[in-house]
N, CA, C and O of each residue as an XYZ file, in Angstrom:
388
protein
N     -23.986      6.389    -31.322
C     -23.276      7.203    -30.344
C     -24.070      7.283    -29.036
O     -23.554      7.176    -27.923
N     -25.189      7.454    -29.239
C     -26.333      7.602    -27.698
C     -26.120      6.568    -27.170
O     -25.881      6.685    -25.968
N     -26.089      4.848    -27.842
C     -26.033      4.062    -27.026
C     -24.982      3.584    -26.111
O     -25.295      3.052    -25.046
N     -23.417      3.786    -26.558
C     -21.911      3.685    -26.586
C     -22.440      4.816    -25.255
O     -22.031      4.383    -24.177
N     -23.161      6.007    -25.119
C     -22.683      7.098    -23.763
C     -23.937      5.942    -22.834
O     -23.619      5.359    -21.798
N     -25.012      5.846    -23.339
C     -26.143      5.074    -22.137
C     -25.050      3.570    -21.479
O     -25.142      3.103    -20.344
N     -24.229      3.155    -22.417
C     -23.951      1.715    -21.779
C     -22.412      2.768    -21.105
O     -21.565      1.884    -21.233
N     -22.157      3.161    -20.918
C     -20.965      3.642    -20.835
C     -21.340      4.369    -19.346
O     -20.499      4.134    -18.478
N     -22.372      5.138    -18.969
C     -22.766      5.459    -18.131
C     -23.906      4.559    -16.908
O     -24.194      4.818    -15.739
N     -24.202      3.781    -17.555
C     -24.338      2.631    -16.793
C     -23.052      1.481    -15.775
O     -23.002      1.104    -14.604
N     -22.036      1.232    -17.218
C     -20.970      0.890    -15.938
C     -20.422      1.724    -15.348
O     -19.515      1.365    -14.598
N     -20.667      2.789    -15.424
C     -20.070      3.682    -14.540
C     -20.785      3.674    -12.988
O     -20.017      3.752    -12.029
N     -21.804      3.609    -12.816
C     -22.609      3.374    -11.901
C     -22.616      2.595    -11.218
O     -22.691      2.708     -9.995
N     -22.506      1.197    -12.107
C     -22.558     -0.381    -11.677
C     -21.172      0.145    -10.534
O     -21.115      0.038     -9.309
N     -20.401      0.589    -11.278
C     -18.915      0.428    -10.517
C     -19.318      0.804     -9.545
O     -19.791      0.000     -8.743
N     -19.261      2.554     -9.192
C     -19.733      3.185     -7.640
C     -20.460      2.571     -7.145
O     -20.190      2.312     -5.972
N     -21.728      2.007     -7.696
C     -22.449      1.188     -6.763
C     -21.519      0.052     -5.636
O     -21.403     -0.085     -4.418
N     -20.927     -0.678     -7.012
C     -20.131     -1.872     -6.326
C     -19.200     -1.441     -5.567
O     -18.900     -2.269     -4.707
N     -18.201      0.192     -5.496
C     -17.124      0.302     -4.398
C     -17.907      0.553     -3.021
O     -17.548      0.320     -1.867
N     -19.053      1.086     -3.504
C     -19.736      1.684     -2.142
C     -20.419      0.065     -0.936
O     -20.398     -0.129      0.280
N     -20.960     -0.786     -2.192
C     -21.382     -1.803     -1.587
C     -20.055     -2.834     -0.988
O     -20.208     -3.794     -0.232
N     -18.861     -2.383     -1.504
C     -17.654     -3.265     -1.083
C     -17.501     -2.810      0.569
O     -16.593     -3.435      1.117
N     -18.001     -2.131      1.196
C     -17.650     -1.996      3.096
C     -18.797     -2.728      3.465
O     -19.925     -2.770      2.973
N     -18.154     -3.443      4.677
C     -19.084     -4.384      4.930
C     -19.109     -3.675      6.368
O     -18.034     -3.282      6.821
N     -20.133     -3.517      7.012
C     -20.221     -3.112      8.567
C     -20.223     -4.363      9.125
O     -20.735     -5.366      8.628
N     -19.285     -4.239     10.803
C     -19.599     -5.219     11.332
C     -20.098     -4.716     13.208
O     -19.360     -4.291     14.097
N     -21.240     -4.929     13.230
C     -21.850     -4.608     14.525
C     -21.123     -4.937     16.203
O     -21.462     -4.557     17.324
N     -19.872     -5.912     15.659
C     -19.034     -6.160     16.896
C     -17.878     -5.859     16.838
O     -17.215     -6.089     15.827
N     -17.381     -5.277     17.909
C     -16.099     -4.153     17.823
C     -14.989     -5.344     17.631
O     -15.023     -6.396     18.268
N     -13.812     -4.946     16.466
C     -12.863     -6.631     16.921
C     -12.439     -6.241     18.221
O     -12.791     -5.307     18.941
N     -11.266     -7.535     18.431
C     -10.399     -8.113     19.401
C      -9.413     -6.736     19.371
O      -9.373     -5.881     18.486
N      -8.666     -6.797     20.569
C      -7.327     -6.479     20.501
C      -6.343     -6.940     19.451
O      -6.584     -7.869     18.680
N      -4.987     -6.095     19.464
C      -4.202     -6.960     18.225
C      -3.236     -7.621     18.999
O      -2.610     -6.984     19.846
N      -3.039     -8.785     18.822
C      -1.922     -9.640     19.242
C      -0.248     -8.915     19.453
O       0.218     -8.064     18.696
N       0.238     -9.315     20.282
C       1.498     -9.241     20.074
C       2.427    -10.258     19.422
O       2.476    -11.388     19.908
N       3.071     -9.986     18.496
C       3.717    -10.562     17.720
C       5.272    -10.181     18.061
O       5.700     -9.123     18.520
N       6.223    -11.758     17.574
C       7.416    -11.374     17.592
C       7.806    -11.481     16.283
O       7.534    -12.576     15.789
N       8.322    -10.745     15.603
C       9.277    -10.355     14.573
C      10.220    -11.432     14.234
O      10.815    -11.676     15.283
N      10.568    -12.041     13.492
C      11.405    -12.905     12.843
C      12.511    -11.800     11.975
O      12.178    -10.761     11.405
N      13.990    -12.421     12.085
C      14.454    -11.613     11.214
C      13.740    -11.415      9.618
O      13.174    -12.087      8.756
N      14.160    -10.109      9.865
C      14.202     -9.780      7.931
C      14.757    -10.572      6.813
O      15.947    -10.887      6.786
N      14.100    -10.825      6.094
C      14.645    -11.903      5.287
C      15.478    -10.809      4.092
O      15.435    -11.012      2.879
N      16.017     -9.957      4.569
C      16.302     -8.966      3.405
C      15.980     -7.142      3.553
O      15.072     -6.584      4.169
N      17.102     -6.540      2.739
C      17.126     -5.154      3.415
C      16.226     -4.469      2.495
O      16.060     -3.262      2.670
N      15.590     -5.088      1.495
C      14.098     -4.439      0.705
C      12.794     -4.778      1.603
O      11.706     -4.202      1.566
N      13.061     -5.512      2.154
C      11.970     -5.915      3.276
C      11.036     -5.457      4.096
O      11.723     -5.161      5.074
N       9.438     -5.073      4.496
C       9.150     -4.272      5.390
C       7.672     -5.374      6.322
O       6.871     -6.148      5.799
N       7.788     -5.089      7.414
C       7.217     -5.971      8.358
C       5.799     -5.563      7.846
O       5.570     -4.416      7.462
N       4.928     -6.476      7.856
C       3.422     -6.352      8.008
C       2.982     -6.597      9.230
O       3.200     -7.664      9.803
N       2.475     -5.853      9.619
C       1.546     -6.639     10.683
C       0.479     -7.218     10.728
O      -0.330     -7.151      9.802
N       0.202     -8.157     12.237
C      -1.097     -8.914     11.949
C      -2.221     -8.077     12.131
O      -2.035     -6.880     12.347
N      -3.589     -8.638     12.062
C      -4.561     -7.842     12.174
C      -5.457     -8.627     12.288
O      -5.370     -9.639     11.592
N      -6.810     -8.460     13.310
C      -7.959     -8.952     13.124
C      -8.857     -9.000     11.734
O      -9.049     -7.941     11.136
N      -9.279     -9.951     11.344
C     -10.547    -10.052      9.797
C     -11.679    -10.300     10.160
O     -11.947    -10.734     11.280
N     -12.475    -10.071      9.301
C     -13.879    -10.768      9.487
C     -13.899    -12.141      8.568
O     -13.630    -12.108      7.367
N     -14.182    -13.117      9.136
C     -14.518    -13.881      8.648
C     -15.898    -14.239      7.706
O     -15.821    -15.058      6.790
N     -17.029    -13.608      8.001
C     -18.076    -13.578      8.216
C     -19.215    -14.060      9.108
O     -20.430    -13.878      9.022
N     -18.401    -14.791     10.075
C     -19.101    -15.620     11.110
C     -18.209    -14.871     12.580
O     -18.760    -14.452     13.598
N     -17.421    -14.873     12.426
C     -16.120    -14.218     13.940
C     -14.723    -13.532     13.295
O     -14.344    -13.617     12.127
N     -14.202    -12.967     14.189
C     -12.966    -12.568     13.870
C     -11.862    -13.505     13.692
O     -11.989    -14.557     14.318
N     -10.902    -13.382     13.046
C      -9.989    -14.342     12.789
C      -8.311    -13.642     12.782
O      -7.992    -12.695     12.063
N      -7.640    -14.150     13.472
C      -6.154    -13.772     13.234
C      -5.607    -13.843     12.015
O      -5.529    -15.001     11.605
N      -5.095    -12.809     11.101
C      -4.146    -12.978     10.265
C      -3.007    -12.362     10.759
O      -2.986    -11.204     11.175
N      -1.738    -13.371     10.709
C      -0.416    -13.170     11.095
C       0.097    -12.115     10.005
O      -0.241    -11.962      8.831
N       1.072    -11.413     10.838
C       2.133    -10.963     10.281
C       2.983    -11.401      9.557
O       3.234    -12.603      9.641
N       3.596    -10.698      8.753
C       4.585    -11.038      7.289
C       5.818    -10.408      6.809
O       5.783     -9.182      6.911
N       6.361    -10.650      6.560
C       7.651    -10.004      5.808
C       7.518     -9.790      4.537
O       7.363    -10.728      3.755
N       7.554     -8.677      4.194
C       6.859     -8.562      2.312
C       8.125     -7.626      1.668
O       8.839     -6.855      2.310
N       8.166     -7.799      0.811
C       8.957     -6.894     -0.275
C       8.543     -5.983     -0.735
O       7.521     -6.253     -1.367
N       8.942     -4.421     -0.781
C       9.157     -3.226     -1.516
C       8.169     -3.412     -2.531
O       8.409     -4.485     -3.085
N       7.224     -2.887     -2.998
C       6.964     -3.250     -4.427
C       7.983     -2.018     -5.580
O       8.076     -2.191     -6.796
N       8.835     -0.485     -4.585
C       9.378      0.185     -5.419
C       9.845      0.657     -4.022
O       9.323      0.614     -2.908
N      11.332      1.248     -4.622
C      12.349      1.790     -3.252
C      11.179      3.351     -2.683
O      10.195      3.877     -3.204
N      11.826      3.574     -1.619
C      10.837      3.907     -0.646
C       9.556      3.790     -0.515
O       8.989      4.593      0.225
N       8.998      3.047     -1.012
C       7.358      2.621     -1.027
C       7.534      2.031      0.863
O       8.301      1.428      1.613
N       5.951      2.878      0.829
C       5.599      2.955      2.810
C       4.454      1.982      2.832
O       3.616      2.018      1.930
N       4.368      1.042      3.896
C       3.132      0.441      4.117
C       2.049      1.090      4.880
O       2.400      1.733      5.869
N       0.936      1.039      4.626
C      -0.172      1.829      5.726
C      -0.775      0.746      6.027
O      -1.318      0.154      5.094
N      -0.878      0.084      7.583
C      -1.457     -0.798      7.716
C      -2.909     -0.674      7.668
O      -3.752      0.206      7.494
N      -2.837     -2.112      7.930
C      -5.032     -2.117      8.428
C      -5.726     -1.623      9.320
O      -5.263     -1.458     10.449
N      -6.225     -1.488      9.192
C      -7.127     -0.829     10.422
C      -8.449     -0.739     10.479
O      -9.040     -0.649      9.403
N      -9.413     -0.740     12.024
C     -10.847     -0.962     11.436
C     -11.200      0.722     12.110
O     -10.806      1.308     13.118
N     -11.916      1.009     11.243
C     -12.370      2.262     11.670
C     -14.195      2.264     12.388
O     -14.934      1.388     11.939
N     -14.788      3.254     13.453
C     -15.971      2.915     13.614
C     -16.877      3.689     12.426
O     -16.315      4.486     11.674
N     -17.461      3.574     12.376
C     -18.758      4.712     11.659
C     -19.689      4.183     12.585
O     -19.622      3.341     13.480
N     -20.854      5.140     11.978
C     -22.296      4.801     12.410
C     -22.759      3.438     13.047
O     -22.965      3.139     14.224
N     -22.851      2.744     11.937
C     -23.678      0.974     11.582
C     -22.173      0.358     12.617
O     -22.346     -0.202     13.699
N     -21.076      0.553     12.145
C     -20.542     -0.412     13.401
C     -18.799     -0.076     12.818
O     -18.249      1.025     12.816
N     -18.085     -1.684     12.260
C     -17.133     -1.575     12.212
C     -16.559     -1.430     10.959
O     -17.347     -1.944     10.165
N     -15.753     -1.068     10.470
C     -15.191     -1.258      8.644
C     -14.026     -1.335      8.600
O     -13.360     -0.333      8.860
N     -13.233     -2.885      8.160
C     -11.979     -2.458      7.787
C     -11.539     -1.790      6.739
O     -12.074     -2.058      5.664
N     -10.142     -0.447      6.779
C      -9.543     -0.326      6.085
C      -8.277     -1.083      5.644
O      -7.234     -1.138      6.297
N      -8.448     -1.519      4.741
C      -7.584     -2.409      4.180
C      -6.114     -1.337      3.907
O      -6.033     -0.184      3.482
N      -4.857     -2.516      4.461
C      -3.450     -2.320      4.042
C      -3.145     -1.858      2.868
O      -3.797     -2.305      1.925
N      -2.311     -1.064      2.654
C      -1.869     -1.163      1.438
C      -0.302      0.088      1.232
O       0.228      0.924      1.964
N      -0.103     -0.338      0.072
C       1.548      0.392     -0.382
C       1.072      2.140     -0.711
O       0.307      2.410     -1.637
N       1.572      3.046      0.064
C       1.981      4.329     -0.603
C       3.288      4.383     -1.269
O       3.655      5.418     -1.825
């Protein structure tokens, strides 16, 4: 039983460690965001993504915009976004509410 809570509380750690080590700072502010034109909707479950600057790990890089599907009726997209902190830049990554 002691050992099942020691290994058990170890990945627990490993994990937080690893969400905390998952933001990567980046010391250069991105780009502006492109203007994009909209293509029709391919469909009335449909909701626009937008593009957004990435890190590549070397420069910023354009990822285009998309037309994506609902994953469940009224499900909202929150786009990306880089937020500042301290050390520099961090994206928050997209995702479905």
């Amino acid at each position: 039983m002691q050992f099942k809570r020691l290994t058990a509380l170890f990945f627990a750690g490993a994990l937080a460690f690893s969400a905390a080590a998952a933001d990567i700072s980046i010391r250069i502010a991105p780009p502006r965001a492109r203007v994009e034109h909209r293509t029709s909707s391919p469909g009335r479950n449909f909701v626009w993504i937008s593009g957004y600057q990435r890190w590549d790990g070397h420069g910023y890089d354009w990822s285009p915009g998309r037309w994506e599907q609902r994953p469940r009726p009224n499900a909202r997209w929150q786009a990306h976004k880089w937020k500042h902190q301290r050390d520099g830049w961090v994206l928050v990554e997209g995702h479905w509410r």
